[in-house]
N, C-alpha and C positions, 0 to 999 in steps of 0.2 A: 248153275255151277256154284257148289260152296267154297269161298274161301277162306282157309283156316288162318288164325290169326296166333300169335304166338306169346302168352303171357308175359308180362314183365317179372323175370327173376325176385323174388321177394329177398331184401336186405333182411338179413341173420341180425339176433337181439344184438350177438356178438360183437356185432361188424360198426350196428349202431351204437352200440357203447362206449367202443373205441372212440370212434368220431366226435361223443361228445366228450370225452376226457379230453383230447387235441383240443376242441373248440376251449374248452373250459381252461386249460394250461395256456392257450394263446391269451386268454382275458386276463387271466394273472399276469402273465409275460409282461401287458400292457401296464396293467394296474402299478407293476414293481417299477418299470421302464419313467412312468409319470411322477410316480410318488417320489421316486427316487431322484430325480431330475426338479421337483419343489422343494425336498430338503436338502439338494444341494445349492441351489440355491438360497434359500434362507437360512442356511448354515455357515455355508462361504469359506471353507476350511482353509483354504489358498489367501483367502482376501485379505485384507486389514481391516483395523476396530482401531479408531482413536477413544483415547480414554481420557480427559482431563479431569487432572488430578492436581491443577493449580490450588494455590493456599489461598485463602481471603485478601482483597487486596488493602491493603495497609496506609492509613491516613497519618504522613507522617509529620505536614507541618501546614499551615495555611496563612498566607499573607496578604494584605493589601495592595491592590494599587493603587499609584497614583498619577495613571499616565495614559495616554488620549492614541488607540489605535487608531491611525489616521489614512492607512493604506495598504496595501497588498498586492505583491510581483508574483506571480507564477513565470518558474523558468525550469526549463529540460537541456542537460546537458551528454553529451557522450563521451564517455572517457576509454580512451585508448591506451589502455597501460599494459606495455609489454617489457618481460625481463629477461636477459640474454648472459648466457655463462660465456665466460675469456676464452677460453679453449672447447668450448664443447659447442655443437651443431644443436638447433633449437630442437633436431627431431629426439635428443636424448637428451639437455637440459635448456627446460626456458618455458614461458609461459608467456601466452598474450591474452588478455581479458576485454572485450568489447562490452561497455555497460551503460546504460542509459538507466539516470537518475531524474527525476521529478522532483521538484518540491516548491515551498513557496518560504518569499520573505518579507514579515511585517513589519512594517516602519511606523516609528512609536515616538509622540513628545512625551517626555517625565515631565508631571508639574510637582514632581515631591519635592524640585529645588528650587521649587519661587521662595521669594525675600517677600519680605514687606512689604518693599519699594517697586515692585513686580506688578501693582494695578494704582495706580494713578486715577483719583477723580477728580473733577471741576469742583470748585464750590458750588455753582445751584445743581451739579449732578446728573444733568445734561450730557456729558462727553465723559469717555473711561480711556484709557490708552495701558494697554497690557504690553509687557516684555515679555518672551514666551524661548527658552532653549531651544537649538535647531534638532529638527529631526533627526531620529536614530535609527540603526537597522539592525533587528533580530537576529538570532541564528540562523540561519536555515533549518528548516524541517523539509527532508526527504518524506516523499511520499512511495509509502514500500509498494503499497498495489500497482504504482505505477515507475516503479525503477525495479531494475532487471539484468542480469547478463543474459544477453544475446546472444551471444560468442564468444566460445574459449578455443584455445588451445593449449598444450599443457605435454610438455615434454616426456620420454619411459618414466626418468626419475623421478619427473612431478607426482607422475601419477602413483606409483609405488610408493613415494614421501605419502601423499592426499588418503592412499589407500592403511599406511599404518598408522597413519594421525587420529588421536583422538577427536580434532575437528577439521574435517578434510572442508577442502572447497569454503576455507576462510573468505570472505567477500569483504572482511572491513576496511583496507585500505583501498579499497575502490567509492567506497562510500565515504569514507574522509576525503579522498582529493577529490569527488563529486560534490560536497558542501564546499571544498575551499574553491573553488571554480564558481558555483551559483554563488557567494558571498560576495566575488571579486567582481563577477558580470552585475550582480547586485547594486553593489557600490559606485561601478561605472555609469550606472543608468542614471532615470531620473526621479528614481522612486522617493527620496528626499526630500525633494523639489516637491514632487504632489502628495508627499504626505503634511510639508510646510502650508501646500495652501490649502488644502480639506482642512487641518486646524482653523485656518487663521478665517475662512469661511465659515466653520464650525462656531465658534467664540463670535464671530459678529455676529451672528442670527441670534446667537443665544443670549450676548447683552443687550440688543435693541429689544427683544419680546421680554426684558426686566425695566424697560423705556428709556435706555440711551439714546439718544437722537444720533450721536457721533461716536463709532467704536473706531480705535486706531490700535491694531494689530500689531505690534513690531516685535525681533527677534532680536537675542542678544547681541548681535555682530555686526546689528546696524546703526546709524547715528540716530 
């Protein structure tokens, strides 16, 4: 018994030309879909471009010291400065600002105002005895990387004020009463204290290795 078997239809030139115009239009599709999607990225039309356009920095004076960095306070503070209108509810006028400040303060003797009578030697030269001004303290220097508002709030009107302000979201009174705060915690401490004896430790090492036998350290305030 034969049994007859049934050719496979042959695809038409046509049909196969078709096919590869699709195939060939799909590769494109891909090709525009890629390219297009790297120069939007390396384009970035959305994104921002900083551009700095700072001027040279300008060397405007340079002067001497003459006086003995003798210590260094690191303090962090938080400042809660909130402002409240007479008659109006905070949700339409007032502001509260949460800010933590950083910064450090260095505690300095001046020796620009020794006298004459400020170092004292023995006749065989053996013994020195120095009168030295009490320590002093710096400004404060905030440290910006590390001081920040955390928390604001900020009333309709604020925000409307902030929004047609040539400099909205002003921060500088939070960073003034955040130095006058580290200055006063400063001052409270006892950074004084240990930058009086890093001096006064400093200066004896340094005159016994010019062969003092006896250095005697004293400050103005003492007998």
């Amino acid at each position: 018994m034969t049994t007859s078997r049934t050719a496979p239809a042959a695809v038409s030139p046509g049909r196969r030309r078709r096919w590869r115009y699709v195939a060939g239009l799909l590769v494109l599709v891909a090709l525009l879909v890629v390219g297009g999607r790297l120069a939007w990225t390396w384009l970035d039309p959305t994104g921002e471009r900083t551009i700095d356009r700072s001027q040279p920095v300008l060397l405007q004076s340079i002067k001497d010291l003459s006086r003995f960095e003798a210590a260094t306070g690191s303090f962090q503070v938080v400042v809660d400065l909130e402002k409240d209108a007479n008659f109006l509810p905070d949700a339409v006028k007032g502001t509260r600002t949460l800010f933590v400040g950083a910064g450090g303060v260095d505690a300095y003797v001046d020796f620009s105002g020794l006298g004459a009578n400020a170092v004292t030697v023995s006749p065989d030269r053996t013994q020195v005895t120095v009168r030295l001004p009490r320590a002093q303290l710096e400004k404060p220097n905030l440290d910006n990387s590390r001081s920040y508002v955390f928390a604001q709030q900020r009333g309709l009107l604020d925000r409307v004020q902030d929004f047609l302000s040539s400099s909205p979201g002003d921060q500088r009174e939070v960073y003034v009463l955040a130095e006058k705060k580290i200055a006063e915690a400063a001052a409270a401490s006892d950074l004084r204290a240990r930058a009086d004896a890093n001096t006064k430790a400093m200066l004896e090492g340094l005159l016994k290795s010019l062969g003092f036998t006896k250095v005697v350290v004293k400050f103005s305030d003492e007998p």
